[in-house]
C-alpha positions as CSV (number, residue, x, y, z in Angstrom):
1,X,0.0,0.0,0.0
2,X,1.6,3.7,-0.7
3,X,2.4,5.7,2.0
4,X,1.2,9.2,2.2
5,X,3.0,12.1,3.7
6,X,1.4,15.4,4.2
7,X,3.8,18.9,3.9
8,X,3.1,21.4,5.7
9,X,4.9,24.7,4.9
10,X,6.2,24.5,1.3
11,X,9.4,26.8,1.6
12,X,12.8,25.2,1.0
13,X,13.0,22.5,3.5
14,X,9.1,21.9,3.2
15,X,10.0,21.4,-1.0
16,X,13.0,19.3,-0.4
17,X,10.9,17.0,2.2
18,X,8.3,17.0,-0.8
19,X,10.9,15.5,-2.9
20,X,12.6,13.4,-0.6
21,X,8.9,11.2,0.1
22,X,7.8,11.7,-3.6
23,X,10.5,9.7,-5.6
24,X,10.8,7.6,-2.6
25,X,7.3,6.2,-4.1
26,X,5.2,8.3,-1.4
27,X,2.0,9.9,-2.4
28,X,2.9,13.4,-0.6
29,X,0.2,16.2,-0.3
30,X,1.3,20.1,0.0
31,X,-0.2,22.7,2.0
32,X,0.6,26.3,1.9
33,X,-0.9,29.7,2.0
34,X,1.8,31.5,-0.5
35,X,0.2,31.5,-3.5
36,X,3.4,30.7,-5.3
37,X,4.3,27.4,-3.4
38,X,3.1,25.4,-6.4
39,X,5.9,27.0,-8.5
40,X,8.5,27.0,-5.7
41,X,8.3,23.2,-4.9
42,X,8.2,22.9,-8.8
43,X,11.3,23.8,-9.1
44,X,12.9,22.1,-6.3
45,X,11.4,19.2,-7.9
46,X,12.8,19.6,-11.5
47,X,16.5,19.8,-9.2
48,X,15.4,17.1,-7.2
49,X,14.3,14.5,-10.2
50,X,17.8,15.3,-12.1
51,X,20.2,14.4,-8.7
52,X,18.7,12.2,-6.1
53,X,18.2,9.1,-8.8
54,X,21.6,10.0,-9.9
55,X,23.0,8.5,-6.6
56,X,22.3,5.1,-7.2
57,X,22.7,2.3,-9.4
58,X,19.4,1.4,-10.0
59,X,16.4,2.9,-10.4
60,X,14.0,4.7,-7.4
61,X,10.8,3.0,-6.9
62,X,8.1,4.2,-8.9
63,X,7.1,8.5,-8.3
64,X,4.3,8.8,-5.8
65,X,1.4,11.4,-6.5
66,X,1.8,15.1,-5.7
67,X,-1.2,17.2,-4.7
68,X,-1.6,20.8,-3.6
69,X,-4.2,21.9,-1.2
70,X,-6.1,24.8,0.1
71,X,-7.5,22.9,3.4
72,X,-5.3,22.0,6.4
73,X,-7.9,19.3,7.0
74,X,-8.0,17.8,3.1
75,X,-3.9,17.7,3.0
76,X,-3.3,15.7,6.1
77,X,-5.9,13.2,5.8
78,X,-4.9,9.5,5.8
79,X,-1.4,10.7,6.4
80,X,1.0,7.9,7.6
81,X,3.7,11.3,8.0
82,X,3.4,15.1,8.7
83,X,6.1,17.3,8.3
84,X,5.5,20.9,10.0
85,X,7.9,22.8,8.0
86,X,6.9,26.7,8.8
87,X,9.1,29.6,9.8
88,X,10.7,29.4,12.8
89,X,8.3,31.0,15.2
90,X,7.0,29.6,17.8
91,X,3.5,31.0,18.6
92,X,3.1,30.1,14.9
93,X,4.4,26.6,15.0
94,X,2.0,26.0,18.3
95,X,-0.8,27.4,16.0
96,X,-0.1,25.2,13.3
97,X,0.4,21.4,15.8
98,X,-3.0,22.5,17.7
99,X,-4.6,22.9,14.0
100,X,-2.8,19.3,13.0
101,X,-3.9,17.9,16.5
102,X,-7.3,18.6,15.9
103,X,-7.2,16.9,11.7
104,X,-4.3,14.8,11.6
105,X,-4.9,10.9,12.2
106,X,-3.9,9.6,15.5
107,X,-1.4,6.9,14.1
108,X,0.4,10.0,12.2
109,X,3.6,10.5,12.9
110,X,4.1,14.6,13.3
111,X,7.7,15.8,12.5
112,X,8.9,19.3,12.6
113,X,11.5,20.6,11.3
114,X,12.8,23.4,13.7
115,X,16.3,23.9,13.8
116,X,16.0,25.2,17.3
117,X,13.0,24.3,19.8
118,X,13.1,21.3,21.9
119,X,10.1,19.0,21.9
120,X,9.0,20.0,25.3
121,X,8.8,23.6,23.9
122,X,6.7,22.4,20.4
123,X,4.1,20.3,22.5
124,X,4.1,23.1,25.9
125,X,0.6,23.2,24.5
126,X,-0.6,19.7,23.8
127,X,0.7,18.5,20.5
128,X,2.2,15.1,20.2
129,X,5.3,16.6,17.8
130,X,8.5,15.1,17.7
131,X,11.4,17.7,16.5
132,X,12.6,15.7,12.8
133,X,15.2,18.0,11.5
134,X,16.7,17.8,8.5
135,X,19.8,19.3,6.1
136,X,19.4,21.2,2.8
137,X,18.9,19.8,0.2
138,X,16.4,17.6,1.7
139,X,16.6,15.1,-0.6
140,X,20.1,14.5,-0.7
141,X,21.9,15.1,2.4
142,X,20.7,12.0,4.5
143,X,20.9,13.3,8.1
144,X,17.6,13.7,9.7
145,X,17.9,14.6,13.9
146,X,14.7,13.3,15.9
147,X,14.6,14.3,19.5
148,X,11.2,13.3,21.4
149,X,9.5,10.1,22.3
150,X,11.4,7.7,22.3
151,X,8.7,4.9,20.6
152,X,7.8,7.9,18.4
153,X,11.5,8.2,17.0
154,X,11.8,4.7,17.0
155,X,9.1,4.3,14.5
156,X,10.2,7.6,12.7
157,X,13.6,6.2,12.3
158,X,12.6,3.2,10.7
159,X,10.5,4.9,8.4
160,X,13.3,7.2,7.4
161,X,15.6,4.9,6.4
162,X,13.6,3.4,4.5
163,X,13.4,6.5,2.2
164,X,17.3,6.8,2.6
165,X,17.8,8.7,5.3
166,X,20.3,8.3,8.1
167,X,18.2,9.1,11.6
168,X,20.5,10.5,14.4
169,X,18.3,10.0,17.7
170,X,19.7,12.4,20.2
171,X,19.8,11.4,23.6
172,X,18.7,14.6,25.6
173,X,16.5,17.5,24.1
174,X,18.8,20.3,24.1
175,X,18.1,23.6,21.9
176,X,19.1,23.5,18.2
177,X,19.9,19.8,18.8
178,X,23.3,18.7,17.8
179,X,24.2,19.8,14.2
180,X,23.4,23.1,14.4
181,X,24.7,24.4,17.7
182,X,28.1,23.1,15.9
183,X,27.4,25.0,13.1
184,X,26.3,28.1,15.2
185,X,29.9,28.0,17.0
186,X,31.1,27.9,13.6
187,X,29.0,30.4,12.0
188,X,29.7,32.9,15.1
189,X,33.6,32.8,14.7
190,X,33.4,33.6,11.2
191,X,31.4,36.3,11.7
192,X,34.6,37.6,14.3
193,X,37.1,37.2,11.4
194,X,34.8,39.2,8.7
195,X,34.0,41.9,11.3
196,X,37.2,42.0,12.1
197,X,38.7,42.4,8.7
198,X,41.0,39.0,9.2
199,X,38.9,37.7,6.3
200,X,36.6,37.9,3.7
201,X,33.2,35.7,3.5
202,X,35.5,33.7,0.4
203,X,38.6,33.5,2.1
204,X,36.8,31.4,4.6
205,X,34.5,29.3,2.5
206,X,38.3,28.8,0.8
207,X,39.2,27.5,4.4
208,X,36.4,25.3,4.5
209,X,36.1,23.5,0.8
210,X,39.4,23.2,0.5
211,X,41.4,22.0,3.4
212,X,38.9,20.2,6.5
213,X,35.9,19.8,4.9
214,X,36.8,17.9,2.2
215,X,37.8,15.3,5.3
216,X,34.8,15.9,7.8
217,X,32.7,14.8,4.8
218,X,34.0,11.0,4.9
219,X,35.2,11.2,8.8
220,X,33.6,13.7,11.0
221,X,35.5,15.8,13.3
222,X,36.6,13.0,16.4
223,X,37.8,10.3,13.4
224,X,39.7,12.9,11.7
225,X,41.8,13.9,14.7
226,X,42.6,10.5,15.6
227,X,44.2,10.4,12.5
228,X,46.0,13.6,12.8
229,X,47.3,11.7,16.5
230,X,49.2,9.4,14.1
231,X,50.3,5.8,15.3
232,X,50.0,7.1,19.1
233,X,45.9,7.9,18.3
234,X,43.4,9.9,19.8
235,X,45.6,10.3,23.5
236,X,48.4,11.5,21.6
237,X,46.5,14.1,19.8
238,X,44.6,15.3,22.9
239,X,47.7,15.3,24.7
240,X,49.2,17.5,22.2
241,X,46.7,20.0,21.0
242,X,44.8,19.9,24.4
243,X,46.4,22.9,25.9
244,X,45.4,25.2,22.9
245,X,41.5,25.0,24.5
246,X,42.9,27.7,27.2
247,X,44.4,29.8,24.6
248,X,42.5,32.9,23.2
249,X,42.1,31.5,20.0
250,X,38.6,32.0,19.2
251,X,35.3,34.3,20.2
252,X,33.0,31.5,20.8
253,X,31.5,32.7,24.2
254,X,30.8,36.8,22.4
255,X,28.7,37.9,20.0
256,X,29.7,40.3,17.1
257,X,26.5,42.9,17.8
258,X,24.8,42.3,15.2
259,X,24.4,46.2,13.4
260,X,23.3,46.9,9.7
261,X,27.0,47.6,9.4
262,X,28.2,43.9,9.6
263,X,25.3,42.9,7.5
264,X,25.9,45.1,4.9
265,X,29.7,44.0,5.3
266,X,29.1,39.7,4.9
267,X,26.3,40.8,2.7
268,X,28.1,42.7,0.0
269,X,31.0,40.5,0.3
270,X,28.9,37.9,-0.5
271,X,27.5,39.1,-3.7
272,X,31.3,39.9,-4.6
273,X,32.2,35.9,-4.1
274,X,29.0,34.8,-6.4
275,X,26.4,36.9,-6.6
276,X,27.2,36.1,-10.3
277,X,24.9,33.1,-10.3
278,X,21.5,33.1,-9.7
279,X,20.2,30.9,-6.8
280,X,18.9,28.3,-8.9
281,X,22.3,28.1,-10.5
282,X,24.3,27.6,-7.2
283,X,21.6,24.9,-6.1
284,X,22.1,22.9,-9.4
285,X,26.1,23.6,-8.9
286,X,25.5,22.1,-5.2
287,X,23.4,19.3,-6.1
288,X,25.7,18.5,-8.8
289,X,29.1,18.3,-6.9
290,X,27.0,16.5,-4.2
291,X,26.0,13.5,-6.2
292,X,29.6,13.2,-7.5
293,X,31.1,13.3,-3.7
294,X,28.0,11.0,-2.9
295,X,28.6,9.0,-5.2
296,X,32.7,8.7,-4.7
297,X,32.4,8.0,-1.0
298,X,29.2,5.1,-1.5
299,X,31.9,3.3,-4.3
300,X,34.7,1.9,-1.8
301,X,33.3,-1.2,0.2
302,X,30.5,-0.8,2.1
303,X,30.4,2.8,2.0
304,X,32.1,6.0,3.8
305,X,30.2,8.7,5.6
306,X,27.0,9.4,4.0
307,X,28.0,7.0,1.1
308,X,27.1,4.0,3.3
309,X,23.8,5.1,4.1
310,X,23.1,5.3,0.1
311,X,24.9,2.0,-0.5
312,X,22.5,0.5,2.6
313,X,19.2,1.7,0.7
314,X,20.2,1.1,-3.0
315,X,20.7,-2.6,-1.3
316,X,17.1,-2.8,-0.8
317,X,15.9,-0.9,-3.8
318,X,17.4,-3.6,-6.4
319,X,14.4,-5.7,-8.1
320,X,14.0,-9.2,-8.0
321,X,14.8,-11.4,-10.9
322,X,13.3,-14.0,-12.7
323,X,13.9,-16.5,-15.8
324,X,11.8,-14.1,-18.1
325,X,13.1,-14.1,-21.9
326,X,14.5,-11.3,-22.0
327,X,15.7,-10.5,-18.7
328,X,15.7,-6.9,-16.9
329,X,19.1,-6.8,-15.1
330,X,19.7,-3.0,-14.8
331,X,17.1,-0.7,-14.5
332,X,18.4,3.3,-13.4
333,X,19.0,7.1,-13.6
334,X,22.2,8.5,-16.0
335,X,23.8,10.1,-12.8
336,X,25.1,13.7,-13.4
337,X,29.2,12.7,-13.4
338,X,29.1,10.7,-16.3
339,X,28.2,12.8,-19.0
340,X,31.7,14.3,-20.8
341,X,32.5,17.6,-22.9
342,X,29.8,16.5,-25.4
343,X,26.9,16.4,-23.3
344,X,26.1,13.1,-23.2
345,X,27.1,9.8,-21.6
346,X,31.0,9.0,-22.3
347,X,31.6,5.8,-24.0
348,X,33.5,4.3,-21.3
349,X,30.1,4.3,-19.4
350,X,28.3,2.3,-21.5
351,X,30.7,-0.5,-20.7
352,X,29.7,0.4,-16.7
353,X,26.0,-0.4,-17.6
354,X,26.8,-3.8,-19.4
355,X,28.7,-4.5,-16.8
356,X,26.2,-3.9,-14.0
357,X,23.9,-6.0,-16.4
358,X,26.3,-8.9,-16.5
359,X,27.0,-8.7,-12.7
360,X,23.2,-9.5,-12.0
361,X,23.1,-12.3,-14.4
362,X,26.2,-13.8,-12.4
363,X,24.8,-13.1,-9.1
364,X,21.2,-14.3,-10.5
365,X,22.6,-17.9,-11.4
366,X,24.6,-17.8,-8.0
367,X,28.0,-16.5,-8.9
368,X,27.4,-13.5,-6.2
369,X,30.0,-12.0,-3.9
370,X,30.2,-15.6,-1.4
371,X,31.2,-17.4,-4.5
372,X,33.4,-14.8,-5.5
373,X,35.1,-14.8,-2.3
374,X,35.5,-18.6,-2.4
375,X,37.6,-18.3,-5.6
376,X,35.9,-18.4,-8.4
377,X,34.2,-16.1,-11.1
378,X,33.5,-14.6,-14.3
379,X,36.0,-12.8,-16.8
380,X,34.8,-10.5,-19.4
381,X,36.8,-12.2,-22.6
382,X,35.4,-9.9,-25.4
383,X,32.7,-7.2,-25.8
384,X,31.2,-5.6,-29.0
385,X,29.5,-2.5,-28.1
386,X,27.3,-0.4,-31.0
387,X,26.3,2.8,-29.6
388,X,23.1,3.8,-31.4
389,X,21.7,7.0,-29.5
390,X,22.7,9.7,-27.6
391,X,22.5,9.7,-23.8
392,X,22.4,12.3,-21.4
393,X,22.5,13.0,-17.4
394,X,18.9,12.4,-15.6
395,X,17.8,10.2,-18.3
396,X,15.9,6.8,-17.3
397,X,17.5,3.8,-19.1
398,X,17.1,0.3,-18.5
399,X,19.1,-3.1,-20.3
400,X,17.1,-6.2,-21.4
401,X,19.8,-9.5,-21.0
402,X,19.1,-12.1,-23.2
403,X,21.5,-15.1,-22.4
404,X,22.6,-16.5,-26.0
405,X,25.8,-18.9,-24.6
406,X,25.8,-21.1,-21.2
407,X,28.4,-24.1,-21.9
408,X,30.8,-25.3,-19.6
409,X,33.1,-22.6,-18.8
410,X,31.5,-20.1,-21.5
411,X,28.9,-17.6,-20.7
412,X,27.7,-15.1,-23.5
413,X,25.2,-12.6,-23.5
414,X,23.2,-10.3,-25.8
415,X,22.7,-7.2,-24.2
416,X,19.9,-4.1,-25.4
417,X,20.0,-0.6,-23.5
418,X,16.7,1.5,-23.9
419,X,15.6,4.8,-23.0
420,X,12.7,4.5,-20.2
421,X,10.7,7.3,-21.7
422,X,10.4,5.6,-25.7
423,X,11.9,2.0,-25.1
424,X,14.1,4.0,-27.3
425,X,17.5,1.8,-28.5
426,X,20.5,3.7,-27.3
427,X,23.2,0.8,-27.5
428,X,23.7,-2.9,-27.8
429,X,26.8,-5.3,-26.4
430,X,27.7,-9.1,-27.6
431,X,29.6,-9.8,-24.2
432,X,31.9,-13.1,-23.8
433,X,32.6,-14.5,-20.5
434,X,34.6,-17.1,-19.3
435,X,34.6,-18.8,-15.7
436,X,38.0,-18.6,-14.4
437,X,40.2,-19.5,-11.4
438,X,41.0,-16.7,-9.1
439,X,43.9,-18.3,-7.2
440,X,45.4,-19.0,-10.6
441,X,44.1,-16.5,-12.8
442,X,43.4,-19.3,-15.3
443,X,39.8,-20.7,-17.2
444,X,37.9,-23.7,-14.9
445,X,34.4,-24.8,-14.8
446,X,32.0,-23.2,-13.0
447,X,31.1,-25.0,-9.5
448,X,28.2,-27.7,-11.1
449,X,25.6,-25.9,-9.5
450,X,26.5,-22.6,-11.3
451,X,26.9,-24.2,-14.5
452,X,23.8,-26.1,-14.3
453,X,21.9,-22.5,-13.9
454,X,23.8,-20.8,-16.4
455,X,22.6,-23.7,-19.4
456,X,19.0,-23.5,-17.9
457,X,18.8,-19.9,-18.4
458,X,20.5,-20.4,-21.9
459,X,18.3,-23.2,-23.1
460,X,15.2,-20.9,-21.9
461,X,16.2,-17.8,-23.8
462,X,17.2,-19.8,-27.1
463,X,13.0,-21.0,-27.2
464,X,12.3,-16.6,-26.8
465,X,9.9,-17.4,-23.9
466,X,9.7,-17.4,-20.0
């Protein structure tokens, strides 16, 4: 049965949380007053339909229905989810919960997604709300804090990860939770070093993007320093750097006061640095470099960071095979990184995608990673790849496998790559395998229940029917 989660506020989180459920295969229903909230989540949409399938190596489940809606009451009926995503005020977020108490269903979970208030503070008045906050772009950065109930974020979390999130239950409600009070300390020292002419809003973001934060983004802050402790670890490094925390290094416990004069200053600095590109322009720029980094830390083992919260759901989003004639072994997005100077899909690519589509024929017959691991597998002997069509980044393709060879220790496969939208032809591949020993790099036969599969499947496909 879909799922259906109601929106409620449809500003940028409340768009991103739109787009996060709806190509997660949730029916998701909007409500908001601002008469151009249609267009708004529209767009977030159109960024969110070209990156988040882009992530993965097979394809979403199937796009859930969007409505849009006038009545508080209408929007949040039959609602498995509710996310309260209005401004941060909060007389207007009590308003809001008492309304959702009153129409919501009572087996509804009710998220919001304050960046500040504790739970006790959202339900003072007698809402049932647990805090669900999030990280922009909704639906890409995984991290999703929950403070409140404890059965209440229990079931939240599971739902969440299910849509391929990674929920971060924190232990005691505390205000702005745990992400942002980091970011706050953050935020506050570089407002010190702007006001006081030490740096410019670039100079930092330099600071940022090109020296730490390219390593918090696969080991946080704690992993990273134990690194930095070298052989010796974490004591070593606490032991040496320790004594800087009584050093006036930074302004943490002031405020700058906060005049129009510091505003205009980060302000018009800030136009300086990229003021260049419109917004929509620096959200496709993030998205883009975000499904690349996504995607580089999700490719080594299980998964680094954020990567191996992606790896986790892909795992589950893979279809289930069958011996149909032909056979659909790869079904997915053209993710944003492998398109060249051209504009389309580089060559090299559609090797990937035949390869993916050979992989799930090997795991299908039972040469999978256990068998792998136990010393035996497939080679790739020969291809013959005709590219037909075109291909470009956000396109839907999928590859029909029609197995034309299973003898011994050959395996041989006709492979036919298709755009989703047209069952357009884009490319074909004659692929040769042979079964080989990986302990001496040399042919064998396949274990006898491998090669009993692999001339099922062969004598199937040669009589064209399942």
């Amino acid at each position: 049965m879909t799922m259906k989660a109601a929106i409620i506020g449809g500003g940028v989180i409340g768009g991103g949380w739109a787009a996060r459920f709806l190509l997660n295969g949730w029916d998701v229903a909007v409500f908001d007053p601002d008469p151009e909230a249609e267009r708004k989540i529209s767009e977030v949409l159109l960024n969110a339909r070209r990156a988040l399938p882009g992530l993965y190596e097979t394809a979403l489940p199937t796009e859930g229905k969007l409505t849009y809606h006038n009545d508080l009451a209408e929007a949040v009926a039959g609602a498995d989810w509710v996310q309260e995503s209005v401004p941060e005020r909060l007389e207007l977020k009590h308003k809001v919960l008492a309304d959702l108490m009153a129409f919501a269903p009572k087996t509804a979970i009710i998220g919001s997604s304050t960046s500040g208030f504790k739970p006790s503070e959202l339900n003072e008045k007698g809402a049932r709300a647990i805090v669900a906050h999030p990280f922009n772009p909704v639906y890409l950065l995984p991290l999703i804090e929950l403070v409140g109930d404890a059965d209440t974020c229990t079931r939240a979390a599971d739902i969440l990860s299910g849509i391929g999130m990674y929920p971060l239950k924190v232990r005691k409600e505390i205000d702005a939770h745990i992400a942002d009070r980091f970011l706050e300390a953050v935020w506050r020292e570089a407002l010190w070093l702007v006001k006081d002419g030490i740096a410019t809003t670039e100079e930092i973001d330099e600071a940022i993007r090109m020296g730490f934060g390219l390593r918090w983004a696969q080991m946080g802050l704690f992993e990273t320093y134990r690194v930095a402790g070298g052989e010796a670890g974490m004591k070593h490094f606490m032991a040496q750097f320790g004594p800087c925390l009584s050093w006036p290094w930074t302004k943490l416990m002031d405020v700058p006061e906060f005049t129009d004069e510091l505003v205009d200053l980060i302000a018009g600095q800030s136009d300086a640095q990229s003021g260049h590109m419109s917004i929509r322009e620096l959200e496709r720029l993030r998205d883009d470099n975000l499904v690349s980094m996504l995607r580089a830390l999700k490719a080594r083992g299980d998964g680094s960071g954020a990567g191996r919260v992606i790896r986790t759901h892909e795992t589950g989003l893979w279809p289930a095979m069958s011996d149909e004639t032909p056979m659909r072994t790869v079904a997915r997005d053209v993710p944003i990184d492998w398109t060249d100077y051209n504009g389309h899909m580089n060559e090299g690519r559609y090797g990937q995608v035949f390869s993916d589509a050979a992989d799930r024929i090997m795991i299908h017959v039972g040469a999978d990673p256990e068998y792998i691991a136990s010393g035996l597998s497939y080679f790739t002997a020969e291809t013959n790849i005709k590219y037909i069509d075109e291909c470009h980044a956000g396109e839907a393709v999928y590859v029909d496998t029609t197995v034309t060879l299973g003898e011994g220790k050959k395996l041989r496969m006709w492979h036919e790559m298709k755009r989703a939208s047209d069952d357009g032809l884009l490319a074909t591949c004659d692929q040769f395998l042979l079964h080989v020993d990986l302990n001496t790099r040399k042919s064998c036969p396949p274990r006898a229940d491998v090669e009993a599969r692999v001339e099922a499947l062969a004598a199937l496909h040669a009589k064209g029917d399942a």
